[in-house]
N, C-alpha and C positions, 0 to 999 in steps of 0.2 A: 504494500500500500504506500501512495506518495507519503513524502513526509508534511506535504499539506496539507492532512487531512484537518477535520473541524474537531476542534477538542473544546469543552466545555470551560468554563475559568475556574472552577473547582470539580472535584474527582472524589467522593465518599468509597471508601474500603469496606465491603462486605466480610463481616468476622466468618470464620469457617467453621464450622459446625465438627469438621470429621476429620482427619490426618488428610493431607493432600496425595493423592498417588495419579501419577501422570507420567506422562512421557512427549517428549518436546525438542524439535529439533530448530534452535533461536535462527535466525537470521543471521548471513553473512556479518565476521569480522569487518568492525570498522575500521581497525587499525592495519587489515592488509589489505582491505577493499581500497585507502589510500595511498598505499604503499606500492599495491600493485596497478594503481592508475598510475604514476608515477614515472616505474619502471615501464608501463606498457607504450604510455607518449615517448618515451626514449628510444625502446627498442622495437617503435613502428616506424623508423628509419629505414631497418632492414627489412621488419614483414608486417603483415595485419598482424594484433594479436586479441584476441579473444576472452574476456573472463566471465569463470561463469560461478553461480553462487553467491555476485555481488550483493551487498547491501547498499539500499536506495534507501537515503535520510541525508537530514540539513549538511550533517558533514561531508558527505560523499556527494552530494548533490552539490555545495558548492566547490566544490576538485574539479567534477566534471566541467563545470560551467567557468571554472577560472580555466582551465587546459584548453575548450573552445577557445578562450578569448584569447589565448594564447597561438593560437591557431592551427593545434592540433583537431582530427577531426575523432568525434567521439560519437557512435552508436548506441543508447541506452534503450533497454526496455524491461522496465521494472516488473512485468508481469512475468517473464521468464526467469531474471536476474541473472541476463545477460548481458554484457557492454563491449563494444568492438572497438578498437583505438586504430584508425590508419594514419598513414603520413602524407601530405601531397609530395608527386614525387621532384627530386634536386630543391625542394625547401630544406632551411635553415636549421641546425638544433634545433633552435626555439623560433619557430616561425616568423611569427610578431616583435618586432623592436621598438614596440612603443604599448603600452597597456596599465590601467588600473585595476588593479585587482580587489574584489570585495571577499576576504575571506571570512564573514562570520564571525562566529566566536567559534571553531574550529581549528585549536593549534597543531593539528596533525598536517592541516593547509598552509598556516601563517609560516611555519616552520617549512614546509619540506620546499612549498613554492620561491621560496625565501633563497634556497639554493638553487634550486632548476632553473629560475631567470640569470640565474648570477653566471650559467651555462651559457647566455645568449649576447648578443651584438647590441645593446640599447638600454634603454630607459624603462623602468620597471615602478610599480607604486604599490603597495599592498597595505591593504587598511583593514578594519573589522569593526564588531559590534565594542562599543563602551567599554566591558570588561576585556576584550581583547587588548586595547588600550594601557590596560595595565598586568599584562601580564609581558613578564622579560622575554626578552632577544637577542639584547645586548652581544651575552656572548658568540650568539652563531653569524651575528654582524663581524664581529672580531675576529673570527676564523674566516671568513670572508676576506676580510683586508689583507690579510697576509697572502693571501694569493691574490693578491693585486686587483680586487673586485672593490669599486667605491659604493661603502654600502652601510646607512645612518638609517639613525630613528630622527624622524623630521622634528618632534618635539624634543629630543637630548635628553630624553627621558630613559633612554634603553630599550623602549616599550615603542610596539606599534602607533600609526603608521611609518612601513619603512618604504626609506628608497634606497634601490639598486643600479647602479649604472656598470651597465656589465661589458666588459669585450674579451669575455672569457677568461680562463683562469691562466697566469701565470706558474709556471712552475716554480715549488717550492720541496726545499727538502723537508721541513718538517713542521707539521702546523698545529698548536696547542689550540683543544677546548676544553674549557671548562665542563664537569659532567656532574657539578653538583646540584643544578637548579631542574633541568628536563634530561633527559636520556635523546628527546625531538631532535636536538641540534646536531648531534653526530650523527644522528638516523639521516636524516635533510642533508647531509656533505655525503656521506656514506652511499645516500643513492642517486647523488647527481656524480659524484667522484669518475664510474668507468666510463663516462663518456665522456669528459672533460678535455680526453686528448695529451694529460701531464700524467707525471708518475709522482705521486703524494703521498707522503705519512700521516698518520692524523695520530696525535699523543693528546688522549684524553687525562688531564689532571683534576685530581680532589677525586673524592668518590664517588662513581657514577653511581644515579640513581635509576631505579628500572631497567634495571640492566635485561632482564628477559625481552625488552623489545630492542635493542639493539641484534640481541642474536635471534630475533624474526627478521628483523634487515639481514640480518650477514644471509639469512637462510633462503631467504629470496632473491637475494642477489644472485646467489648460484644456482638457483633454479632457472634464472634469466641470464646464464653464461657470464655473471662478469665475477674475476677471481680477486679477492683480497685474502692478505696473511693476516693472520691475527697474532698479537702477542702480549700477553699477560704478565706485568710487572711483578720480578719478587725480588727480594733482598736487597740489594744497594740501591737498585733501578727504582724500588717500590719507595725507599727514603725522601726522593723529591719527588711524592704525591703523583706522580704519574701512574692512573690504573689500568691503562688497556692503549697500546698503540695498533693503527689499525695500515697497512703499505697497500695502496692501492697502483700498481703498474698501470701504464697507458694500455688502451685496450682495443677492443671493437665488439664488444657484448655480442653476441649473434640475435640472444632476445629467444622466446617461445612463443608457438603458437597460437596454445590456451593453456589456461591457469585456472585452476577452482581454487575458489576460495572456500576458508573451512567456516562451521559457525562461530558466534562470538563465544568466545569462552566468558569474558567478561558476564555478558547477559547472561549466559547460563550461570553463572553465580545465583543469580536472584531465583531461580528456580530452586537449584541443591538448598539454599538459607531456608525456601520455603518450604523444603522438606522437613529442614531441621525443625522452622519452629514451632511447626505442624505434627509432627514427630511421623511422617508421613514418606513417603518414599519417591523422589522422581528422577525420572531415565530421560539424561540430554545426550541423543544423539548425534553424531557425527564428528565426537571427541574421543581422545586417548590420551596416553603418557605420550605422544611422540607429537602433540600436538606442537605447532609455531607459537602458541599462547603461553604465556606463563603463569595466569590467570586460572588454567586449568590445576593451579597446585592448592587452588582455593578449600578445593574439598579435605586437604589431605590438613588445614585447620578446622576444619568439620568435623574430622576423624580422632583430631588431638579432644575435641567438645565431649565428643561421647559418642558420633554419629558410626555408622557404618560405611564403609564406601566400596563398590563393586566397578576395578577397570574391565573392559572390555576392548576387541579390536576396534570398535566400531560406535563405544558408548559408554559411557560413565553412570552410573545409580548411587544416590544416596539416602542411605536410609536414616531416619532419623531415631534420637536416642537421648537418655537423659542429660541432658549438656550441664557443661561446669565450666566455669572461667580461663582462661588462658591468657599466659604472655608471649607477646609476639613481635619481632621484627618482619614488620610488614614494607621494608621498602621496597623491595624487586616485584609484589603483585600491589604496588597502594591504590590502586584504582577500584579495589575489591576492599577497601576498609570499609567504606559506610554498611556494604552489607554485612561485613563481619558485627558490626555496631547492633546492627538490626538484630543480631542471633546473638548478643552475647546480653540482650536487656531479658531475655529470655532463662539467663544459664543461672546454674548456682555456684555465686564466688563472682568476684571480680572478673573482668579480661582488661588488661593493661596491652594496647596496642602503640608502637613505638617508631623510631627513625621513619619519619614519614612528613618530615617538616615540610617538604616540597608541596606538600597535597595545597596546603593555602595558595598558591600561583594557581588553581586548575580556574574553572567556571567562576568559582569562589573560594574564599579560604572553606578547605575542607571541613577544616579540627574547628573554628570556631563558630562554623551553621551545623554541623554535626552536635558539637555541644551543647547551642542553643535548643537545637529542636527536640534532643532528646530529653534535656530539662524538663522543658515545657511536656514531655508524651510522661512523664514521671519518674525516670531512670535519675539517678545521681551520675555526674560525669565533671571529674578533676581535666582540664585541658592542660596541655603538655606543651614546651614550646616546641616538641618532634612527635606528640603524639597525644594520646587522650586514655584515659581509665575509666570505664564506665562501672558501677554497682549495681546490678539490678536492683527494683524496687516495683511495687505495685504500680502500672501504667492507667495510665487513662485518655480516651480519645479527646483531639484536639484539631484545629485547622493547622496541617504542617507546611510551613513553608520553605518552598524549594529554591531561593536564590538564583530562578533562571540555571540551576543545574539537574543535568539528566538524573544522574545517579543520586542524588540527594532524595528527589522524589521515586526513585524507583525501589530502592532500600527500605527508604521508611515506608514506604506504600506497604511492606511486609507486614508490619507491627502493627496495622489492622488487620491481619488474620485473625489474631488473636486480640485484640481489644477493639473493643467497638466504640465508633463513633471518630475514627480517625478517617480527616478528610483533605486531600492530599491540595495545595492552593496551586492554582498552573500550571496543568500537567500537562501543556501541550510541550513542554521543555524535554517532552522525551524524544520531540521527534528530531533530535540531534543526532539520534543511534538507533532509535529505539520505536518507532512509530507506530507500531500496534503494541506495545507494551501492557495497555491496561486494556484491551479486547481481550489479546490474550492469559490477560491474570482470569478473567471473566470465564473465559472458556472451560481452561483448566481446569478453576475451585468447583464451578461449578452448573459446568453443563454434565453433571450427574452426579450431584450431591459434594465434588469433591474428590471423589471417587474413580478409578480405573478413566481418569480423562484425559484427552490426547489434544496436546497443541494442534494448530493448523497447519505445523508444516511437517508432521508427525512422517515417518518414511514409510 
């Protein structure tokens, strides 16, 4: 379904009656549905390439429409969740030498487009929604420069709108980023790098955060033929805060001819949680241990609660179980904290979740709408400057509001399963990833009590 659809200004949670048991296969990956736009306007140089199993929402729909404006040609059609990327042919890397880019509140766009114009011959502007505004860039601007790309935040703020004035990259032997604010900015060099025509080192310093999406970039990348080394700092090397250098030789990607992408493991989060807090059991298809997500380890904190977890080749099951508190370094999946939050107001004992400072840069500061709303739902929650401790406590329904972020309100939408009268405020904010999000909570609970129900994309 577009991510247009009509969504009401408030959203009430129907408590569940019965353990949830379901089976659900989410919607394509937003993070490789970008990722592999990306590489696909790159490597339709060489051929058409094909993806299928994409996900159609705000994020991915604006990539495609900034890649049009770029002057890549791009085929969508969301009723298959297929998209065809071709190149006209003897055009340019990047087509277009002159363009304004609208990318949303979308930093998967802000960032990776950030470097794919920095590929081309011209003048580049990329802007977004308000809060995009103040989320950093600074330093993937700064990697930028050092391969001779002149490339500012218009306000000297570090923060969008940026411009780029690109005539391609100079070669550089060795180019420091920063990897303690987003994991985005070496993702965004990393897959414009093999076709850049230079051979570059990238030496990520300080400690990268979300590291599990960086190696879905490396993993994609050789799926679409372009080879980088990888090399992992230890002992003297590891002293000056260098954590991961990455040597990308000059290339010529050959690129693929189609690509599936897999479901969101993210989203399937909020399904396993609502196993858990339902003490109920549901099967997300189309994942495993070998998944490109790292997101899929979400369950194996599930499992530390009390829950049960069954991998499969082909699908993951969690059953739910009497949950208890846990502490946790949640930096490498933090995108899956709020719904740990959601299932830990549920547990017996505390859950002290941690190193996750970065989450305040997403939509919104994570740890401070997270602590608020859970205040208010009745949970006690000590906020951390890297993370938060929640206590359960007797909850009570409330208007939650979602700070114009997806996962805020898809999380907390959980915690009326089990308490009534929780009423989610502006849940059209899902359609950033997530566009049938609360059809399909509908479906599931309860197009049969709750019971043996199957998502709509069920295999």
């Amino acid at each position: 379904m577009s991510a247009t659809k009509h969504f009401p200004s408030s959203w009430p949670i129907r408590p569940l009656a019965h353990p949830l048991v379901a089976t659900v296969r989410p919607p394509g990956s937003k993070s490789i549905t970008n990722r592999a736009l990306v590489l696909s306007a790159l490597a339709s140089h060489v051929q058409p390439v094909v993806l299928e199993g994409a996900l159609f929402s705000e994020d991915t729909e604006v990539m495609m429409s900034a890649l049009k404006q770029l002057g890549f040609q791009v085929y969508a059609d969301s009723q298959t969740q297929r998209i065809e990327l071709r190149m006209i042919p003897s055009a340019p890397l990047i087509p277009v030498s002159q363009a304004e880019l609208m990318c949303g509140n979308s930093g998967t766009t802000m960032r990776f487009l950030t470097a794919l114009v920095s590929l081309g011959h011209g003048k580049y502007r990329l802007d977004g929604v308000s809060r995009m505004r103040e989320r950093p860039i600074e330093d993937l601007l700064e990697a930028l420069r050092q391969l001779g790309v002149e490339a500012y935040s218009e306000a000297g703020n570090g923060c969008p709108p940026v411009w780029v004035i690109a005539r391609g990259w100079e070669p550089a032997h060795k180019v420091t980023v920063r990897g303690e604010l987003s994991s985005q900015f070496i993702s965004g060099l990393l897959l414009a790098a093999p076709w850049s025509g230079v051979t570059v080192t990238f030496r990520v310093v300080g400690q990268m955060v979300s590291e599990p999406y960086v190696d879905m970039t490396l993993r994609m990348l050789e799926t679409f033929g372009a080879r980088v080394q990888c090399h992992s700092m230890t002992g003297s090397e590891a002293l000056v805060a260098v954590a991961r250098e990455f040597h990308v030789p000059a290339q010529q990607p050959c690129g693929t001819r189609c690509y599936t992408i897999e479901p969101d493991a993210t989203a399937a989060t909020y399904w396993w949680a609502a196993a858990a807090i339902t003490g109920g059991a549901v099967t997300v298809i189309g994942l495993n241990r070998d998944s490109l997500q790292g997101d899929v380890r979400f369950v194996e904190l599930l499992e530390r609660m009390g829950c049960q977890v069954d991998w499969r080749a082909d699908r993951i099951t969690v059953q739910g179980g009497q949950l208890r508190g846990i502490e946790v370094d949640m930096n490498a999946i933090s995108d899956t904290v709020m719904t740990l939050a959601a299932v830990a107001c549920f547990a017996e004992g505390p859950t002290r979740i941690y190193h996750v400072a970065h989450i305040r840069h997403k939509e919104t500061d994570r740890l401070a709408a997270l602590t608020r709303e859970l205040r208010r739902l009745g949970a006690e929650v000590q906020e951390h400057g890297d993370g938060l401790t929640i206590f359960p406590r007797p909850m009570q329904g409330t208007l939650v509001y979602t700070y114009n972020d997806h996962r805020m309100a898809m999380s907390l939408a959980l915690v009326g399963l089990r308490v009534p009268g929780v009423v989610i405020d502006q849940p059209a904010c899902v359609a950033k990833t997530y566009p049938d999000f609360f059809a399909d909570l509908e479906r599931l609970c309860f197009s049969n009590g709750g019971r043996n129900s199957e998502g709509r994309t069920v295999e």
